[in-house]
Every structure is written in structure tokens, then in C-alpha cells.
C-alpha positions as CSV (number, residue, x, y, z in Angstrom):
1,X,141.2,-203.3,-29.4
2,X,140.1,-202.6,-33.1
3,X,136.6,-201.8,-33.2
4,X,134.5,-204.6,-33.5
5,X,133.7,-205.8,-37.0
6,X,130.6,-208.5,-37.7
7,X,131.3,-210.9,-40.9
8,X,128.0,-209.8,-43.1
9,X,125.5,-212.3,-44.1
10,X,126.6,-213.0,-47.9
11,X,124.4,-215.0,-49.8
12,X,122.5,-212.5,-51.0
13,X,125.7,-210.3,-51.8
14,X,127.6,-213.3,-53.0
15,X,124.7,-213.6,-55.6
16,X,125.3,-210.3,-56.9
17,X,128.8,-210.5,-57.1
18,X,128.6,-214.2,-58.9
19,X,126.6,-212.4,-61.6
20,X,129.4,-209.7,-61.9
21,X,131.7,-210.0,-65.2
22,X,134.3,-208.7,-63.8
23,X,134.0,-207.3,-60.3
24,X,138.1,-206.0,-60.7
25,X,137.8,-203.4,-62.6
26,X,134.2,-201.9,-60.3
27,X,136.0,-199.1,-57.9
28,X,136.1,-200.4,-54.5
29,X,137.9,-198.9,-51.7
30,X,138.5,-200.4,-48.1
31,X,137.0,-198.9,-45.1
32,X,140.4,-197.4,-43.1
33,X,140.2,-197.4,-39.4
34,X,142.0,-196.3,-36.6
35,X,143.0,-198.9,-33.5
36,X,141.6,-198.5,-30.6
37,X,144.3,-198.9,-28.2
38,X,144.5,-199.1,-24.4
39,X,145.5,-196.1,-22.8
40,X,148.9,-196.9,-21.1
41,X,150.1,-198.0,-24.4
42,X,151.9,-196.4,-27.3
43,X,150.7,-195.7,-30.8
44,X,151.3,-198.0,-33.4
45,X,153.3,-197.6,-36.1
46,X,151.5,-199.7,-38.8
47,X,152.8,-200.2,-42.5
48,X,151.9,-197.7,-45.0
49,X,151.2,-200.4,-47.5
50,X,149.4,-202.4,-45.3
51,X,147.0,-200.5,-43.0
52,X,144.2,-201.4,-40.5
53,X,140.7,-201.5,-42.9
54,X,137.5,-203.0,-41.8
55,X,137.8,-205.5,-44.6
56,X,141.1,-206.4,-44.3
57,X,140.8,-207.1,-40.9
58,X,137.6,-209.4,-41.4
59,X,139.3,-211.2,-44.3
60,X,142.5,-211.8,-41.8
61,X,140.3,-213.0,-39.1
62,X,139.2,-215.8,-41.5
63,X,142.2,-217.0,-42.2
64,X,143.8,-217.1,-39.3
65,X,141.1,-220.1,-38.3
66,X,141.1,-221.4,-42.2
67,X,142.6,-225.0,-42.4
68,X,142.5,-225.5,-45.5
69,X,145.8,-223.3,-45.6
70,X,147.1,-226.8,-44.4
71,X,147.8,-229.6,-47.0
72,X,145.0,-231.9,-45.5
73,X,142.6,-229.1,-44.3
74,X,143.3,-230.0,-41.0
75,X,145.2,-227.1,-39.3
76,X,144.9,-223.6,-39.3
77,X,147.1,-220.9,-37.3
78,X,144.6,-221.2,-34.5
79,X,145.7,-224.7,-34.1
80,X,148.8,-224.0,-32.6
81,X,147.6,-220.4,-31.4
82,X,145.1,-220.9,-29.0
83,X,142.6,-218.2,-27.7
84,X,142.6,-219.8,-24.2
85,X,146.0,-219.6,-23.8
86,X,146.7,-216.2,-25.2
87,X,146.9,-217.6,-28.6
88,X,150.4,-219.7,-27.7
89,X,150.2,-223.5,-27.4
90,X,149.8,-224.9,-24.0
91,X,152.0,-228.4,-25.7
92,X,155.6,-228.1,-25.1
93,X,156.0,-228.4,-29.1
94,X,153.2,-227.9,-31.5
95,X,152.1,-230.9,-33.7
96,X,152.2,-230.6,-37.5
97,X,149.9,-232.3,-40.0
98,X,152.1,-235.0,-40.4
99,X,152.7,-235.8,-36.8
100,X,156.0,-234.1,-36.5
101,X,157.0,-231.7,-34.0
102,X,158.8,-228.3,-34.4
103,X,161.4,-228.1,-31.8
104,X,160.8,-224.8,-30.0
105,X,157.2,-223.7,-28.0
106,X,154.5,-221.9,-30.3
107,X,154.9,-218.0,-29.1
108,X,151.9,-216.1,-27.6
109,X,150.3,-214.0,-30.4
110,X,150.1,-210.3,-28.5
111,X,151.2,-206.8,-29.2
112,X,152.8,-207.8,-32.2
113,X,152.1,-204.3,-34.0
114,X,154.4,-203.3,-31.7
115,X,157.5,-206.0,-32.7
116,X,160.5,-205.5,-34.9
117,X,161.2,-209.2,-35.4
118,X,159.0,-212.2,-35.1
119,X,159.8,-216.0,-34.0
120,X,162.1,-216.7,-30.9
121,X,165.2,-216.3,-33.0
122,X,163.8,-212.9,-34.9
123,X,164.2,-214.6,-38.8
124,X,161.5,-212.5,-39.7
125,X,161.7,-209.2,-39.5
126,X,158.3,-207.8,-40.2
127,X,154.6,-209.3,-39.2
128,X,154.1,-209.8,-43.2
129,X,157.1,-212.0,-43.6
130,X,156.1,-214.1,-40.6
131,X,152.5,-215.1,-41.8
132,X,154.3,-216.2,-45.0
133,X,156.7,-219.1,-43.0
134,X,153.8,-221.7,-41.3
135,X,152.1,-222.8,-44.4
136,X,155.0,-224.4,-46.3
137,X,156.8,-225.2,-43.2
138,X,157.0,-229.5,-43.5
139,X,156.9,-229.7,-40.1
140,X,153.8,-227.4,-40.0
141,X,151.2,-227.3,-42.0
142,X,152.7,-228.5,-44.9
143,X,151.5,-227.0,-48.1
144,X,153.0,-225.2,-51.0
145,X,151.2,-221.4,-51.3
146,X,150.4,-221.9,-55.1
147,X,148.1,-224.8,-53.7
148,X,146.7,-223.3,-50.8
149,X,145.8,-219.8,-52.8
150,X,143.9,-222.1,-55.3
151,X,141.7,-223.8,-52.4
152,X,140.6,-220.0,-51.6
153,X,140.4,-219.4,-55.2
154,X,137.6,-221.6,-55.9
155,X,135.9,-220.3,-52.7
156,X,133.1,-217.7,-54.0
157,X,133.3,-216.3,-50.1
158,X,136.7,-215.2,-50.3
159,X,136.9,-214.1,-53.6
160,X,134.2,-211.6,-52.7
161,X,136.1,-211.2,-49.2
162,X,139.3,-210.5,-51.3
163,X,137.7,-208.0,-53.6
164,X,136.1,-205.8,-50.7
165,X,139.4,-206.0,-48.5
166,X,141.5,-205.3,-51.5
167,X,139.5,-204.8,-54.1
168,X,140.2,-207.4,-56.7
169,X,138.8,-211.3,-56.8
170,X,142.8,-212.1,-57.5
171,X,144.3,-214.3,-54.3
172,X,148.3,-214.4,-53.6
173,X,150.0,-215.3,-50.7
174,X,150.9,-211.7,-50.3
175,X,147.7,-210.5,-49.8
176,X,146.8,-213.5,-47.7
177,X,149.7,-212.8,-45.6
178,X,148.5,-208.9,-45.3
179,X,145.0,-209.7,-44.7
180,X,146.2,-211.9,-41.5
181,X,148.6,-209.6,-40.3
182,X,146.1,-206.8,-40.5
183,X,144.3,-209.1,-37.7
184,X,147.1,-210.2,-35.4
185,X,147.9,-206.5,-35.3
186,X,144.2,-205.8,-33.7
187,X,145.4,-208.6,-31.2
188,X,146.1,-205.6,-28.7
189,X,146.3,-207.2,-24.9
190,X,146.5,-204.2,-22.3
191,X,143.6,-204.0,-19.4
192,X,145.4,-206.2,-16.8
193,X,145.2,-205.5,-13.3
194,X,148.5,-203.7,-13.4
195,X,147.3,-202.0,-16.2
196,X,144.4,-200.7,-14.5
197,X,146.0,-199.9,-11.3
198,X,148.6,-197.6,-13.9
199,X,145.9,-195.3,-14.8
200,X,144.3,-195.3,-11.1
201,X,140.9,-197.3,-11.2
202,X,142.2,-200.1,-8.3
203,X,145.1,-200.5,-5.9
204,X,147.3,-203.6,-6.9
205,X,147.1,-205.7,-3.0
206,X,149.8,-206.0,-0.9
207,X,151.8,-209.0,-2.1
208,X,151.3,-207.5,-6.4
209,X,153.2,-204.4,-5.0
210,X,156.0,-206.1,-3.1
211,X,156.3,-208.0,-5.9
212,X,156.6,-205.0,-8.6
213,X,159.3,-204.0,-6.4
214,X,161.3,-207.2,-6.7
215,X,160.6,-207.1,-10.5
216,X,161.1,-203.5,-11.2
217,X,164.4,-203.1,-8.9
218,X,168.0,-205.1,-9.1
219,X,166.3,-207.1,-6.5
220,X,164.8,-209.6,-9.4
221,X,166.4,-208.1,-12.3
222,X,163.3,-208.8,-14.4
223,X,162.9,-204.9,-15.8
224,X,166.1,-205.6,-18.2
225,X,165.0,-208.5,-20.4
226,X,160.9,-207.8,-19.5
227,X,160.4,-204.0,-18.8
228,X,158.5,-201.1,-20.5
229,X,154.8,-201.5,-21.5
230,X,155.2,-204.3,-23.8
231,X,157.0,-206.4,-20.9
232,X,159.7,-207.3,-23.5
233,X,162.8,-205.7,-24.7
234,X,162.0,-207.2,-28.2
235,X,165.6,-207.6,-28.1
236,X,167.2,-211.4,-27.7
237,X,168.9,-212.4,-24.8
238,X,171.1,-215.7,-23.1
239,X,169.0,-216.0,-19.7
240,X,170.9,-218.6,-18.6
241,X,169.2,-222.3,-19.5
242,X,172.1,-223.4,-20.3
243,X,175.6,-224.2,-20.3
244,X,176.3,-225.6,-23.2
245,X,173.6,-224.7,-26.2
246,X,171.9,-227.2,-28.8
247,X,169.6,-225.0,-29.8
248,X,172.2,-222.2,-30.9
249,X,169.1,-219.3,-31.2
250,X,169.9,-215.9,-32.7
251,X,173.1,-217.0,-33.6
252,X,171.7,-219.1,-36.5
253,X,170.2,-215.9,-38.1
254,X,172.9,-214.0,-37.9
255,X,175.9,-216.1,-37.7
256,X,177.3,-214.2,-35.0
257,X,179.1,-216.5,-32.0
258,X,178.4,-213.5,-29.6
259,X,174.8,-214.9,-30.4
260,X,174.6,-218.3,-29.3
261,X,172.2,-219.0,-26.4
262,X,170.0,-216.1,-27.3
263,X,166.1,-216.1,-28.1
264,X,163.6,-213.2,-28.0
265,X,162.7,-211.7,-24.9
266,X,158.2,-213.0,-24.8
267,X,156.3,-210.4,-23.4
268,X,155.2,-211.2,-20.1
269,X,151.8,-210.1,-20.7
270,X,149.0,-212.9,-19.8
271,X,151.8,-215.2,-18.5
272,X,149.5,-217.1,-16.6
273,X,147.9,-218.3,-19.9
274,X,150.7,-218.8,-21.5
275,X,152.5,-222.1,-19.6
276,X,154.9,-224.0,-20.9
277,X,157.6,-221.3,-20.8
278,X,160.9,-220.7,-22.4
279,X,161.8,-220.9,-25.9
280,X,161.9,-225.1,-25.5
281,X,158.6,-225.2,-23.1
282,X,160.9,-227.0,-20.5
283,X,159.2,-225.5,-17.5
284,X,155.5,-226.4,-16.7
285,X,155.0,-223.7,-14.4
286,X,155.7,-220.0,-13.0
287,X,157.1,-221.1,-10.3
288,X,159.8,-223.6,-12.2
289,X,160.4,-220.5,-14.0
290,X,161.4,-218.1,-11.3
291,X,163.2,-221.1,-9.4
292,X,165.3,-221.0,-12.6
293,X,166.0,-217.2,-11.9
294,X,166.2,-217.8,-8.5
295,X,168.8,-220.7,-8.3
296,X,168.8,-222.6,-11.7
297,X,171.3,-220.3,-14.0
298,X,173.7,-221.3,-16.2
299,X,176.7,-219.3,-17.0
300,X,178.2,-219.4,-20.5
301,X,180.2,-217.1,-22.7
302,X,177.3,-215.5,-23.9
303,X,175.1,-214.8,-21.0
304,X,173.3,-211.7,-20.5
305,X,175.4,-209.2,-18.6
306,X,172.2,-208.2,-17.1
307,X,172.2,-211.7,-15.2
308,X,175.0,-210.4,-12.6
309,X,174.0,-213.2,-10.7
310,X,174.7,-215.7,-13.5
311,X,177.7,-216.7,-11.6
312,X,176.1,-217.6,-8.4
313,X,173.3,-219.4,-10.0
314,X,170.9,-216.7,-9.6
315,X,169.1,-214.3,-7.1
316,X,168.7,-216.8,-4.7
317,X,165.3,-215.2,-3.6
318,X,163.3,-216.5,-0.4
319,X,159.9,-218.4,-0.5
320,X,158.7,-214.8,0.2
321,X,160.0,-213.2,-2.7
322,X,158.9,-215.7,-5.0
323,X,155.6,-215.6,-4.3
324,X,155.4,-211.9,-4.2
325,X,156.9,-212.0,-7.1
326,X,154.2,-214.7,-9.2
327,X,151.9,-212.6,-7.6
328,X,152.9,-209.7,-9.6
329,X,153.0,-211.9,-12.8
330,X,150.0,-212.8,-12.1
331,X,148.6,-209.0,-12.4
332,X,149.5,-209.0,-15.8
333,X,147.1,-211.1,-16.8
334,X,143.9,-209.5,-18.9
335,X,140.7,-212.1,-19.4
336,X,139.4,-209.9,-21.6
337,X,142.1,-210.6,-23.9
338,X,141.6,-214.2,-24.0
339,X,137.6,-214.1,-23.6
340,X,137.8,-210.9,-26.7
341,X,134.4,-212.1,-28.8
342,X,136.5,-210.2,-31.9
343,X,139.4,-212.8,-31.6
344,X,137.5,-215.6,-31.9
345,X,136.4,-217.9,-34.8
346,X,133.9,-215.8,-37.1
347,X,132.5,-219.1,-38.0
């Protein structure tokens, strides 16, 4: 994780800087900081124009549980981004301020420094763009930025927040949408059981290893569309939910028919906190999910060829299998991910 980073009390400093003429043009600069990652990940590569800064990261942190982003100051990203479940939604489809429903599952917020796309269909292609989409989405918080930036403006608190993260009292979406991404960045999830058995401090137990196995071999297949440390290709993939597609997925970014059927490979990280799964939420539980694996595909033109199965229906694993195999999911879970004090509303 990023170190930690304490909001400071303000009224006195908030006093100071009300009596300012014109606190934009006193030099200010951000304090930079490194992340501190976990050590079976990879470094980050993080935006030159947008790096990690004690301020920044305090500023994004407050925004990400502000709802008066929304147009009725009822919903903030943390609405539909839950700590407790590994900041997804544990509803099938989140609920907007005006009581409508998107139409795919809110996706957990982890790792994401390490994405190249954002959303199940990848419409965004860096973390920036994505902060920009929720707050004049209609069906989400429903709010035009020009209005939402002049809430914050005539908050004293942010403009001095504003000012120290990026040294002027002027608010814009862009910044807002730096300051946040700055935060989900810190959002680093990677001291889960098989994490820790990795780098040698326990023994995953009998069933967690039989179950690797199934997961890392051709045995389960998962390694293809889950595998490497983020437990995601990143890439987008037809897994076999359906035969016939309404939701037509990648395919509606890129307007490629060899696309249809295909959504964003989640990171399996913290799966057990994560529930309901797939890109539609249709399955309530692990174990519907690896039934699906098991005996629940769907061929279709545009299945994965990874799925070599696809045309049986699936791996057909036994009782055993599958729960060797949840128990290995299971492993990847990390508490201290969910219960991370730094994460949670500064307020």
C-alpha cells in the first residue's frame, strides 16, 4: 500500500488560507511519494503527468466518498464501491440516484495501476478517463461536471485541498478525476494466503494446493483468462454464458463481430468478497460459478479458444475438484485489503 496519509486538522490552516488574496500564485509543490507495493508484485507504471503525492492522494480519497458529485448529494463512488466487498457492489446492478439500474455488475476496485482499460467492455482506456464517466452517467449519479465542480468550489476545504494537491484554488473535472485516480491507484490488494505462501511465510493446506493444480494446469483451464499476479489477462474474453449474446460486450467499443460475447477478464483477487460474479451478476455464488465452468458452457462463434471444452459444456470436474478448486479461490483472498484503515472514509 501507499504509505499512510492522515487528513490534517484545518480550521486553523483554512483560516490562514481564507485570509490569503490569492493563494495561486504562493509556490506550492506536492509532496511526491513512492508506493509501497507488495513484494510478489510488479512495479507500477504510473502517469508522468499524474503521479502518486501525498496530497493528491488525500484530496482523491475525499472524493471518492463525496456525494455531492451526485445531482442530489446522495451518492458517491463508494456507493456502488463498497470496502466490504473489495470495493464492487454486492447488488446484481447498482442503483442510481434516480432509481434506475445500469445493466452490468459494479467491478471490484483493485490493482487498477496495473490496468490498460477500465469497465467490463474496456471504453476507457486509462484510470483518468474512467473517473470522468460515473458522474454524468443518467443512470448513475446524474450530474453535469460544470455543476458538481461548483458544489466543491464553494467548499473552503477543498479549495485549500485543491491548492496543496495541485497547487491552485481552481477546481475542474480533470483535476478531480486525477486527484481520485491518484487514490484508486494506492488501492494495491496483494497479502493473500497464496501470496504469502509465494514468498515462503506459510504452506497453503492440502485441499489450496490440489486446487492450484486444477487452476494452474489444463486441468481447470483457469491460468488463460485468470493467470499471472494480477489474476487477470486484462484482456477480454467470450467465457461461454451464452449462446446467443444481448449484451454484445467488447464488440460495442470496437465494432468488431469477432468481439461479441466478450467482457474483461476481473481479477480473481478477493473473489470471496466480491459475489455476484460475471459481467451481469447472474451467479450468486463460487460455486454457481465454477458449475458454469464445469458443466454450464455455451459455445458460440466467438468463444474463447482457450475454452477447449466449450463444446462439451465444460470440464466436467468432480465434487472433488470443485471444492479443491474454491478452496484455492478462496486463498486469494486478503482481509487486510478490505479492513485497510487508508481506504476507508477520512470522514
Amino acid at each position: 500500500m501507499c504509505k499512510s496519509f492522515y487528513l490534517p486538522h484545518f480550521f486553523i490552516v483554512l483560516a490562514v488560507f481564507s485570509c490569503r488574496k490569492d493563494p495561486s500564485v504562493e509556490p506550492h509543490e506536492a509532496t511526491l511519494i513512492d508506493p509501497d507495493l507488495p513484494a510478489g508484485l510488479p512495479p507500477m507504471t504510473v502517469p508522468a503527468d499524474n503521479p502518486f503525492t501525498q496530497e493528491g492522494i488525500a484530496l482523491g480519497r475525499k472524493l471518492f466518498y463525496e456525494k455531492r458529485l451526485s445531482g442530489d448529494n446522495t451518492l458517491a463512488c463508494a456507493g456502488c464501491h463498497a470496502p466490504e466487498a473489495a470495493f464492487s457492489d454486492p447488488r446484481q446492478f447498482s442503483e442510481g440516484i434516480t432509481g434506475a439500474l445500469g445493466n452490468r455488475n459494479s467491478m471490484a476496485l483493485i490493482n487498477l495501476g496495473y490496468n490498460t482499460s477500465f469497465f467490463w467492455d474496456g471504453r476507457a482506456e486509462t484510470l483518468e478517463d474512467q473517473v470522468l464517466e460515473p458522474v454524468p452517467n443518467p443512470i448513475e449519479m446524474h450530474q453535469n461536471w460544470p455543476d458538481a465542480v461548483a458544489k466543491l468550489e464553494n467548499d473552503l476545504t477543498y479549495q485549500y485541498l485543491f491548492f496543496q494537491a495541485f497547487g491552485t484554488h481552481v477546481i475542474d473535472s480533470i483535476k478531480v478525476s486525477k486527484a481520485m485516480a491518484q487514490f484508486l491507484r494506492t488501492m494495491v490488494s496483494g497479502n493473500s494466503r497464496f501470496d504469502q505462501s509465494q514468498q515462503g511465510l506459510i504452506a497453503l493446506n492440502s485441499m489450496e494446493q490440489s486446487g492450484a493444480v486444477i487452476f494452474f494446469t489444463e486441468e481447470g483451464d483457469c491460468f488463460h483468462c485468470h493467470g499471472g499476479p494480477m489474476f487477470s489477462s486484462l484482456t477480454f474474453h467470450n467465457n461461454g454464458l451464452d449462446a446467443v449474446h444481448n449484451d454484445h460486450g467488447r464488440a460495442i467499443v470496437t465494432g468488431d463481430s469477432d468481439d461479441i460475447g466478450k467482457f474483461k477478464a476481473p481479477t480473481l483477487r478477493n473473489i470471496a468478497y466480491t459475489a455476484p460474479y460475471m459481467h451481469d451478476g447472474r451467479f450468486a455464488t463460487l460455486d454457481e460459478v465454477i458449475n458454469h465452468y464445469s458443466e454450464g458452457v455455451h459455445w458460440s462463434p466467438t468463444i474463447d479458444p482457450n475454452m477447449k471444452k466449450a463444446d462439451q459444456g465444460g470440464l466436467h470436474l468432480d465434487p472433488q475438484q470443485k471444492a479443491q478448486l474454491k478452496a484455492f479461490l478462496l486463498a486469494l483472498s486478503d482481509p487486510e485489503f478490505v479492513n485497510n484503515p487508508d481506504f476507508s472514509d477520512p470522514e
